[in-house]
C-alpha positions in Angstrom: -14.3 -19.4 -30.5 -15.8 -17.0 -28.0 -15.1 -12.9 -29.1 -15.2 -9.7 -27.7 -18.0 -8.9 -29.9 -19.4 -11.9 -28.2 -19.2 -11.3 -24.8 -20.8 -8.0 -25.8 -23.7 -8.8 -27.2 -24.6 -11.3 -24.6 -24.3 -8.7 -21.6 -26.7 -6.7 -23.7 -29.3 -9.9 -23.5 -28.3 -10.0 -19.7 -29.3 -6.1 -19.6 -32.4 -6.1 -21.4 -33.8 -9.1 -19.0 -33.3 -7.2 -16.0 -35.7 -5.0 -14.3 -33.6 -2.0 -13.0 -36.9 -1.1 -11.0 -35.7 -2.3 -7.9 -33.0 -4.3 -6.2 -32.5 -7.5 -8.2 -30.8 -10.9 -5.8 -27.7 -12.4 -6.9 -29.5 -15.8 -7.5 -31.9 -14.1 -10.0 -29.1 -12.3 -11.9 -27.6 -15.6 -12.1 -30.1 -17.5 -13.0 -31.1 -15.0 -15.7 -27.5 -14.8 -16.9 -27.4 -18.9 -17.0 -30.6 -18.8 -18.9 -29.1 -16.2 -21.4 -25.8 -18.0 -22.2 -27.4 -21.5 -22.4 -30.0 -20.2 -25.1 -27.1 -18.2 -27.1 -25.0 -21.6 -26.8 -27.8 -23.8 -29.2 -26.4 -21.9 -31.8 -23.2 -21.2 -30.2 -22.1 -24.7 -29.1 -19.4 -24.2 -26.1 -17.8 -27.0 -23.5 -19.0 -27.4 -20.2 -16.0 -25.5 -18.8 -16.4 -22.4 -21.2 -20.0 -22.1 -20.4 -19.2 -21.8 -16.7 -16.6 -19.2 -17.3 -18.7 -17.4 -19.4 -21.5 -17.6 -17.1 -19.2 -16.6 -14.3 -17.7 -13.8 -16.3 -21.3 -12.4 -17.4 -22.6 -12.5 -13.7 -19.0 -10.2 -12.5 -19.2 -7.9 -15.1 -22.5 -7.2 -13.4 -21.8 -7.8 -9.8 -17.9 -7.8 -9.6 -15.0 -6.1 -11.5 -15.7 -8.3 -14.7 -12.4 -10.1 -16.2 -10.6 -8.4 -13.1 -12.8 -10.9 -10.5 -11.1 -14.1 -11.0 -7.5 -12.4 -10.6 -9.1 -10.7 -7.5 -10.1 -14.1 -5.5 -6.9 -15.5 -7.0 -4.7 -15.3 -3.6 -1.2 -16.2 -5.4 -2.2 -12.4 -7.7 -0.5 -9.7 -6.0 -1.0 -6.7 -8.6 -3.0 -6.6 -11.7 -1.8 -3.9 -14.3 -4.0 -2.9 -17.0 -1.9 -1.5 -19.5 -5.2 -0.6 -22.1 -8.3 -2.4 -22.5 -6.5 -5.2 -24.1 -3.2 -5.2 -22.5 -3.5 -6.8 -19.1 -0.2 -7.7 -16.9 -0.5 -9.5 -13.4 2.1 -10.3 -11.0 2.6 -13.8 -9.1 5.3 -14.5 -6.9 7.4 -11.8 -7.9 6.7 -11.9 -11.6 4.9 -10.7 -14.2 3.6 -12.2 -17.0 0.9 -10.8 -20.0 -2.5 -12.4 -19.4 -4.6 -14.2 -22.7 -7.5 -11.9 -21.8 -9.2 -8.6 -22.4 -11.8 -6.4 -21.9 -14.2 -6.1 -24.7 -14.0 -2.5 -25.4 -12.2 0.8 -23.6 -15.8 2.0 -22.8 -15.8 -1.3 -20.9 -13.1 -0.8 -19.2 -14.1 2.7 -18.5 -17.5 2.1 -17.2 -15.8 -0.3 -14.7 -13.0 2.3 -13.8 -15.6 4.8 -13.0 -17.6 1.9 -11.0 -14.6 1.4 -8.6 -14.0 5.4 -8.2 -17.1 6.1 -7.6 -17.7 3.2 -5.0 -15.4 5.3 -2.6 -17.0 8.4 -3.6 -13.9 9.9 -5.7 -14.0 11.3 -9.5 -11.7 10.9 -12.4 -12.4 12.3 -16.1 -10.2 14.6 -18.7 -10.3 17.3 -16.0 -9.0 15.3 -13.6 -7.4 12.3 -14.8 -5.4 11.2 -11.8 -7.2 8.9 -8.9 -6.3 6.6 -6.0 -8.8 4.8 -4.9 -9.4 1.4 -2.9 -12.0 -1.8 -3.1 -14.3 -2.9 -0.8 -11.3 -5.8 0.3 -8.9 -2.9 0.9 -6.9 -3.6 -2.4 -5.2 0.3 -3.9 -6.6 1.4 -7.2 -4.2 3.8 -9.0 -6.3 5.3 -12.2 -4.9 7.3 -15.1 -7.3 8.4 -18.2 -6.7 9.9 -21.1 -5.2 12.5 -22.4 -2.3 11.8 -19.5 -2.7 7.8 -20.5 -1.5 7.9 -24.1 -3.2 4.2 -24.7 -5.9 4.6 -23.8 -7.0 3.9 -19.4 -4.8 2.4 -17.3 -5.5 1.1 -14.1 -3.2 -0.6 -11.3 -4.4 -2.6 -8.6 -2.1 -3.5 -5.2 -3.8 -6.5 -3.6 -3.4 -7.1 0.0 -3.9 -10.4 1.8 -7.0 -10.8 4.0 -5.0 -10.7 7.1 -1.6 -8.8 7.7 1.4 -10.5 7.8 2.6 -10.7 10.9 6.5 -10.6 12.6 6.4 -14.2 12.2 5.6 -14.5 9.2 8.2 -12.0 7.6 11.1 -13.9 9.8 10.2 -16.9 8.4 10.2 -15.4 4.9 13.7 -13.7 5.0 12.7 -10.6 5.2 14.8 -10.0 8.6 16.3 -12.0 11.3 14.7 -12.8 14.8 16.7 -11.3 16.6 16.3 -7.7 15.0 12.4 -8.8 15.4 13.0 -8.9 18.8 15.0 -5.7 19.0 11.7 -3.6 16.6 9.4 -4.7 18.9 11.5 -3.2 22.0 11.6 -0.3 20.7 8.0 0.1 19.5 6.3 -0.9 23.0 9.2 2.3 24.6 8.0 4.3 21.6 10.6 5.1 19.3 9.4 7.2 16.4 10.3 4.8 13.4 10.5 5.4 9.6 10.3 2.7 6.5 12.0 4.0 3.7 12.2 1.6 0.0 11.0 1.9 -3.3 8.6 0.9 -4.7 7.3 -2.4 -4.5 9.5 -3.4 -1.6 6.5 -4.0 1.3 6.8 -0.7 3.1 3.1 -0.8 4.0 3.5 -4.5 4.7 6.1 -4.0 7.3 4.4 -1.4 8.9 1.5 -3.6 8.9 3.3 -6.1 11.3 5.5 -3.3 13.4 1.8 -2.2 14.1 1.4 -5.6 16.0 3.8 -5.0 18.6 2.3 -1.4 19.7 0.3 -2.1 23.2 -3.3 -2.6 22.5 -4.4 -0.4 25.4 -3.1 3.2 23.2 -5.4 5.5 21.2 -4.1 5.4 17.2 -4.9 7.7 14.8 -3.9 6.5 10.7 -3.8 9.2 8.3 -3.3 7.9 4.4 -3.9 9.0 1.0 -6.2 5.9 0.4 -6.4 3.3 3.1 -4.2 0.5 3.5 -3.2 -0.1 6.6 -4.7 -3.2 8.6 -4.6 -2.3 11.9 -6.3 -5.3 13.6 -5.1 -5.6 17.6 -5.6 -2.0 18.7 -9.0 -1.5 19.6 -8.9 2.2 20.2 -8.3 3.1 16.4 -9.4 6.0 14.3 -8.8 5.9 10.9 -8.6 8.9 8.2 -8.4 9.4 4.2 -8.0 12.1 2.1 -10.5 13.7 0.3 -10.1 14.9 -3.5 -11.1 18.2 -4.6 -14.8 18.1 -6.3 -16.0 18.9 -9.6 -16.1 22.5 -8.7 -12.4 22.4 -6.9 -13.7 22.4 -3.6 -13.5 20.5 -0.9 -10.4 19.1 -0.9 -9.1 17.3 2.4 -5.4 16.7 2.5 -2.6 14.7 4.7 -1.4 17.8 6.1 -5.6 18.6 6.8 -5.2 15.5 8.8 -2.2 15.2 10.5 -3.6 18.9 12.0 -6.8 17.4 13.1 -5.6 14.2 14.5 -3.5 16.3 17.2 -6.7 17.3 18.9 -7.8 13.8 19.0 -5.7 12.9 22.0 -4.0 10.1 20.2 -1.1 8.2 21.8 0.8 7.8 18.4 -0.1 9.0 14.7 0.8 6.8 11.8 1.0 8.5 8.6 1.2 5.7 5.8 3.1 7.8 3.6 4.6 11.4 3.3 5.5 12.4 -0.5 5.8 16.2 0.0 4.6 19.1 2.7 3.2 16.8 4.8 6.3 15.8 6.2 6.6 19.0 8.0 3.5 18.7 9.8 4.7 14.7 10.2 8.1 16.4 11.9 6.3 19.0 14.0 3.6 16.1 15.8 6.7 14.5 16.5 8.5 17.0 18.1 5.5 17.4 19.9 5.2 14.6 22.2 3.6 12.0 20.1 5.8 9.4 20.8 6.1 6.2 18.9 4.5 7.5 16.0 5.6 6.0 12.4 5.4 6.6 9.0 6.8 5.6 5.4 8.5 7.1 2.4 10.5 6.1 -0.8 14.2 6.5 -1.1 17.1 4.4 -2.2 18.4 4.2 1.2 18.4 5.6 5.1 20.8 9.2 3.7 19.1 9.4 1.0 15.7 9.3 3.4 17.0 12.0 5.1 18.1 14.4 2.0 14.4 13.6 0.6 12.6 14.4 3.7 14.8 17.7 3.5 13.1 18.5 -0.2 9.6 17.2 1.1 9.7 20.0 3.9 11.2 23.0 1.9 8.0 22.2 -0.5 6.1 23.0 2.3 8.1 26.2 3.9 11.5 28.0 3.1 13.1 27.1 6.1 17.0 26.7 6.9 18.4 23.5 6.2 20.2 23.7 9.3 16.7 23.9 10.7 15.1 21.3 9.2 17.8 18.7 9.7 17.6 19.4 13.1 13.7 19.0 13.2 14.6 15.5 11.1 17.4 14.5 13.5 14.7 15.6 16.5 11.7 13.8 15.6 12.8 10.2 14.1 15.3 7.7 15.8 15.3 4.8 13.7 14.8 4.7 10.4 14.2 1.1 8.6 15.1 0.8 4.7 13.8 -2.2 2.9 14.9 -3.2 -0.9 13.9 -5.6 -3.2 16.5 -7.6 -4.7 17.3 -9.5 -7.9 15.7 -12.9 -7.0 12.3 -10.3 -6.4 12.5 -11.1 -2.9 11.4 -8.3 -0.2 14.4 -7.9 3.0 15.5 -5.3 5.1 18.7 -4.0 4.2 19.2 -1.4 7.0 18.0 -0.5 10.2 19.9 2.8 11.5 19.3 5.3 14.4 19.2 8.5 14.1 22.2 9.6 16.1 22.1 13.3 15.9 23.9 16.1 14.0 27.7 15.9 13.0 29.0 18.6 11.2 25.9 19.9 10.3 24.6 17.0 8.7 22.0 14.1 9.8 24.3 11.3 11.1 23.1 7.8 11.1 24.5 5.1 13.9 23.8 1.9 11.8 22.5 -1.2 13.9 22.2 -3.7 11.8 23.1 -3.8 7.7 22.1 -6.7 5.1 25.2 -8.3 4.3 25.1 -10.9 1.0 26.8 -13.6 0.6 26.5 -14.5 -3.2 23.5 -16.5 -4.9 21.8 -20.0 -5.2 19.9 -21.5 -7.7 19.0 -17.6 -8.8 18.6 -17.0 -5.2 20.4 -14.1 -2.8 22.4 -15.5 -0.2 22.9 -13.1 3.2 21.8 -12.3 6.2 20.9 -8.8 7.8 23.8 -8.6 10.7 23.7 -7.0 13.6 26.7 -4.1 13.3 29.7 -3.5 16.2 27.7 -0.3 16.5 25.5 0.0 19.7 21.8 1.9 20.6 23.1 5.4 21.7 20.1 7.0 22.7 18.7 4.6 25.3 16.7 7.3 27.5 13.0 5.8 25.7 13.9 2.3 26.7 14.5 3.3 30.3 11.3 5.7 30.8 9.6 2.6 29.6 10.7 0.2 32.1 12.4 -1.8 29.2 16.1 -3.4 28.5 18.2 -4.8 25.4 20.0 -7.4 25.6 21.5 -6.3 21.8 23.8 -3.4 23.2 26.5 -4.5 20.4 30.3 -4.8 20.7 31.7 -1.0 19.6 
């Protein structure tokens, strides 16, 4: 039976054949790693099948991301969670489940962490432990090292299919009805500043994925986001920004507030912001109080109020202003807020899509248009359907300035 030890002592054969004097084809490291594992296996007798993953496994610890590469090209894999070195979760459908596999060693799995971070030209050590990070495919790398990891490295990976799901897609999924499809896409095209708010887990970045697809290909976007996500594929006039971590000496840090500042003197028509987690959302607030006009952006909460008493902490992190104040900004600068959830079947819905109706005795109110009503369970499954609510659009001035009507005015 193949071991760890195994596996390590064979890469070292693989090592020593290669010449690291110059750039070396993927057909020649393969042949060489064939040649290696075929010679090892006269005294090593494997099946056909283990030989070719074991070839395959050689080549990617080389080439690839090792024991990680198979789950990577694995489409039905939507997040890979490395516990430790020999502790490795993934998720499928909704579920997790412990994989039979492992890395070798945690200087393997450290050698490969700092592979991936440095790819994307970020650091993590004992200095500074925490990273995000993404691959060359756009999947998000979260890191943590030692001492903050008690077990030894973790490392989370958030896959993302090769092309955004679209409207479509999600409707045919469950996630919402057609006809509050219908009713986003009117108000994205007369630019209504929109927020996703969920926890964890529950597509937010997805979502605004496919919202993106209804914005009219013939604006000027600017994306700001901690480590990029977002698949913005039918505006044309794009630009898209990252942060920057601090160096080695602590300089040179570039953060989402840095951004959001700079992308106002880029003349965009709308800034999307792909998630605000603290003083950023004041700068968020201010660009849209400022005229940039369908603008969106995400956040986690347990629901629409609760959105608005966290973007209320996020903003007195960032200045001591008056709540009165900042409610007013909040109340100002979003109209619809959209709060997905995941529920106990692990499928991904909207639960709520409210406006932001103003201020009502000094507090945000919330007009709700349509609310996730269930209707019990199948076969493990959640019944319901997100319902359109008796209460109507109030503010209808952006759908007028853009030329544009709803048929959805409600009953109330």
């Amino acid at each position: 039976m193949l071991t760890d030890s195994d596996v390590l002592e064979l890469r070292n054969k693989v090592r020593a054949k290669i010449d690291f004097g110059g750039a070396l084809p993927d057909e020649r490291l393969m042949r060489i790693t064939e040649e290696t594992v075929f010679e090892w296996c006269e005294r090593n007798p494997l099946t056909a099948t283990e030989k070719v993953k074991l070839v395959r496994r050689l080549f990617h610890s080389f080439r690839g991301l090792d024991i990680l590469q198979p789950l990577m090209e694995d489409a039905s894999v939507t997040e890979i969670m490395i516990n430790h070195h020999a502790e490795i979760f993934v998720e499928r459908g909704g579920r997790m489940t412990l994989l039979p596999v492992s890395f070798e060693s945690r200087e393997r799995l450290e050698d490969l962490i700092q592979t991936v971070v440095a790819s994307v030209n970020r650091v993590v050590n004992e200095s500074s432990p925490i990273v995000d990070a993404r691959l060359r495919d756009g999947s998000r790398v979260h890191v943590v090292l030692p001492p903050v990891a008690l077990r030894g490295p973790c490392m989370t990976i958030r896959k993302f299919p090769e092309r955004p799901m679209t409207m479509e897609q999600l409707v045919a999924g469950g996630s919402l009805t057609s006809e509050a499809a219908a009713f986003l896409k009117e108000l994205i095209v007369a630019k209504y500043n929109i927020f996703i708010s969920g926890g964890t887990g529950t597509g937010k970045t997805t979502f605004l994925n496919a919202l993106s697809q209804f914005i009219p290909s013939d604006e000027r976007i600017v994306t700001i986001e901690d480590s990029a996500e977002l698949q913005l594929r039918t505006i044309p006039n794009l630009v898209a920004m990252e942060t920057r971590n601090a160096n080695t000496e602590g300089k040179g840090e570039i953060t989402v507030r840095d951004l959001i500042r700079a992308s106002l003197r880029m003349r965009p028509n709308r800034i999307i912001v792909g998630e605000v987690r603290g003083g950023e959302a004041l700068d968020m607030l201010q660009a849209l109080n400022t005229g940039h006009a369908g603008s969106m952006s995400t956040g986690h909460s347990n629901g629409a109020k609760d959105m608005m008493a966290r973007l209320e902490t996020m903003v007195l992190s960032a200045a001591e202003l008056p709540v009165p104040v900042i409610r007013q900004q909040i109340a100002s600068a979003i109209d619809i807020v959209i709060h997905l959830s995941r529920f106990r079947d692990r499928s991904r819905k909207v639960l709520e899509i409210c406006e932001i109706a103003g201020m009502e005795a000094g507090e945000v109110r919330l007009n709700p248009l349509f609310v996730f009503e269930e209707e019990g369970d199948s076969g493990g499954l959640v019944l319901g359907k997100l319902k359109r609510s008796d209460h109507p659009l109030l503010h209808t001035d952006k759908l007028t300035m853009a030329g544009r009507t709803l048929e959805l005015s409600g009953t109330g």
